[in-house]
N, C-alpha and C positions, 0 to 999 in steps of 0.2 A: 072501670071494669073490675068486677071481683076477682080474683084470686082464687078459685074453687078448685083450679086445677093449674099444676106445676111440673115444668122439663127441668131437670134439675140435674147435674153435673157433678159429681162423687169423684174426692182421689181419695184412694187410699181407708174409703167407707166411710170420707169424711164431706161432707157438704159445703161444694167450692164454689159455685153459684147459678144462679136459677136463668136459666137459658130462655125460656118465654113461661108465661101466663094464659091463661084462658080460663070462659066462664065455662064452657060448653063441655064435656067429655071427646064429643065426636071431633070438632077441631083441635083440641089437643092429642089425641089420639090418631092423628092425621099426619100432624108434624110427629109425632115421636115417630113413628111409620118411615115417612121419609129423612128424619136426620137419622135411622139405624138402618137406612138403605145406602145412605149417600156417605155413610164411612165407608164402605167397603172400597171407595176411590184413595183412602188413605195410604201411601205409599210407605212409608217409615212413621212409626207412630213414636211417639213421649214415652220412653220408660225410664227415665234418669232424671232428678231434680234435684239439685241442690246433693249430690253424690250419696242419694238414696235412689233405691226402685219405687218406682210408686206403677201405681195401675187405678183406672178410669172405669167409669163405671156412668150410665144415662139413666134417670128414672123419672118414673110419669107417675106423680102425688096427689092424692085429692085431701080436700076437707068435709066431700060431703056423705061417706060413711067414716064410721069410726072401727069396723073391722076387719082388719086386714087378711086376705086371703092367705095359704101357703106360699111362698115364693122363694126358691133356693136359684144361687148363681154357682157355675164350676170355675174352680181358682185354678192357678198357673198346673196344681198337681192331680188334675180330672176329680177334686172333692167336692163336694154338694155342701155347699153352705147357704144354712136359711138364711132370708133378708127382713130385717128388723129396723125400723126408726126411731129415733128416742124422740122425737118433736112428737107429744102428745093429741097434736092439731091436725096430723097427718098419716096418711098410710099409703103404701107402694101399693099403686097398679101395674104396675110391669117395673123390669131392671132388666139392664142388656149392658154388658162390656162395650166398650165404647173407646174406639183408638183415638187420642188427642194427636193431631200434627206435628211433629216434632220440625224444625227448622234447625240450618246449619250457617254458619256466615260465612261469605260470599266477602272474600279479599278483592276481590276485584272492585264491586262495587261499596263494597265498608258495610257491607248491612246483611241483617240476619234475612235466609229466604227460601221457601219448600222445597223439598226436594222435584214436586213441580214443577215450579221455576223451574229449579235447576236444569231438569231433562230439556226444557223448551228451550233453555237459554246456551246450554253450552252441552249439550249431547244432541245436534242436528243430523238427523239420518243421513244425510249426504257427506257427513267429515268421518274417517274411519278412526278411534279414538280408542286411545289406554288408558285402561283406568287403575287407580293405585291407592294406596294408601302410605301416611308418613307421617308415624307416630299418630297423634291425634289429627289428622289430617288427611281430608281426601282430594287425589289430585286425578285430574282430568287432560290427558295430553293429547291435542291436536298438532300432529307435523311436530314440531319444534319450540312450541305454544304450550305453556302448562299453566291451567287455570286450578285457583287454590281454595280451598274451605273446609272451615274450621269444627269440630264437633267437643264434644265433654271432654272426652278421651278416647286413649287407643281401640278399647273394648267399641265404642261406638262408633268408631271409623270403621273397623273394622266390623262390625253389623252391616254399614250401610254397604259395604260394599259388597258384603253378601246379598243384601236384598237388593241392591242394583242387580247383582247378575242374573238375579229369577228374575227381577222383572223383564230384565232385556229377552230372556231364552223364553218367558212366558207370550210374549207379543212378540214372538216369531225375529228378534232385530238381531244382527250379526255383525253391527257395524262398534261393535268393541270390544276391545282384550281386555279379560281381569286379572291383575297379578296378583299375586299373596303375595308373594315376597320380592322386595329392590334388594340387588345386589349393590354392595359396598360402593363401584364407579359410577352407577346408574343413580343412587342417592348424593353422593357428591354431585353430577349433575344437574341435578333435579335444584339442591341449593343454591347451585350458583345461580341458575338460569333463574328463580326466584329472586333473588338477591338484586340481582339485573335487574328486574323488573320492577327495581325498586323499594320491593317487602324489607320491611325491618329485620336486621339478622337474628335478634333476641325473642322476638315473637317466633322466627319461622322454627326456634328450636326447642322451644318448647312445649312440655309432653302431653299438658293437659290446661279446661280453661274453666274446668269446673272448680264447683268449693268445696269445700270440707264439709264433713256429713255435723248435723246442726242438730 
């Protein structure tokens, strides 16, 4: 199959790699269609790598003109920036921001996992549940039960926890409390009962699990 036409995945207005192929316009233009539909399911998106911001960006490429129409994207500050490629082989037909999934890990299970998951696995509409933050970590309390998982840092725990609470207030659920703040016995608690269950005391204190900016 030729290569005439490319979905192509940008951080940073840098080319991170090529999502599918096609010969045709109309079926690439199909899929581009539907993968800038089907983010909008994206609950917490990527904006931290390697303790830089980065921001995502989808574009649909061809080789079979060689000039490229106008095409501006608005940045984080509502600016209009034209879209340029250096690959002299190629030119943007369309560009659309593009939220990549961010994942958070999951101490329970030892493994990194969506905030999807997460909702289906450990926020079931029938358990009434607190949700919290601790340091770089977000904790979810059923009864006497505190399930743990891990993010970059405090800044990104604290995100998520923001956008858990729109998400809940936005699909009408009422089945949990958001705290901003643990009081000093309520975080003592929180440790031990983690500790109990096992978690490493060294890990559960620590503030962040990102790197250093490269």
């Amino acid at each position: 199959m030729s290569n005439n036409y490319l979905i192509v995945l940008f951080k940073n207005k840098i080319k991170r790699k090529i999502i599918k192929s096609y010969s045709t316009e109309k079926n690439a233009l199909v899929k581009f269609k539907e993968l800038i539909k089907k983010n909008d399911e994206v609950i917490f998106e990527k904006r931290v790598e390697n303790a830089c911001d980065v921001n995502f960006e989808i574009g649909l490429l061809t080789n079979k003109i060689k000039t490229q129409k106008s095409l501006f994207i608005v940045d984080s500050i509502g600016r209009n920036n034209p879209v340029n490629l250096e690959n002299p082989d190629y030119v943007f037909l369309e560009i659309k921001p593009y939220r990549v999934e961010e994942t958070v890990f999951d101490w329970q299970r030892q493994e990194k996992i969506t905030i999807d998951r997460l909702l289906r696995l450990y926020c079931k509409k029938k358990d009434f549940k607190s949700i919290f933050t601790l340091h770089n970590k977000l904790c979810i309390q059923v009864e006497l039960d505190v399930s743990l998982f891990s993010l970059k840092d405090s800044e990104e725990s604290e995100r998520l926890l923001d956008v858990l609470e729109l998400y809940f207030r936005d699909n009408g659920r009422t089945d949990a409390m958001f705290i901003k703040d643990v009081s000093s016995a309520q975080r003592k608690w929180i440790y031990q009962t983690l500790e109990d269950k096992g978690f490493d005391k060294k890990r559960l204190y620590r503030l962040k699990t990102t790197f250093s900016k490269r």
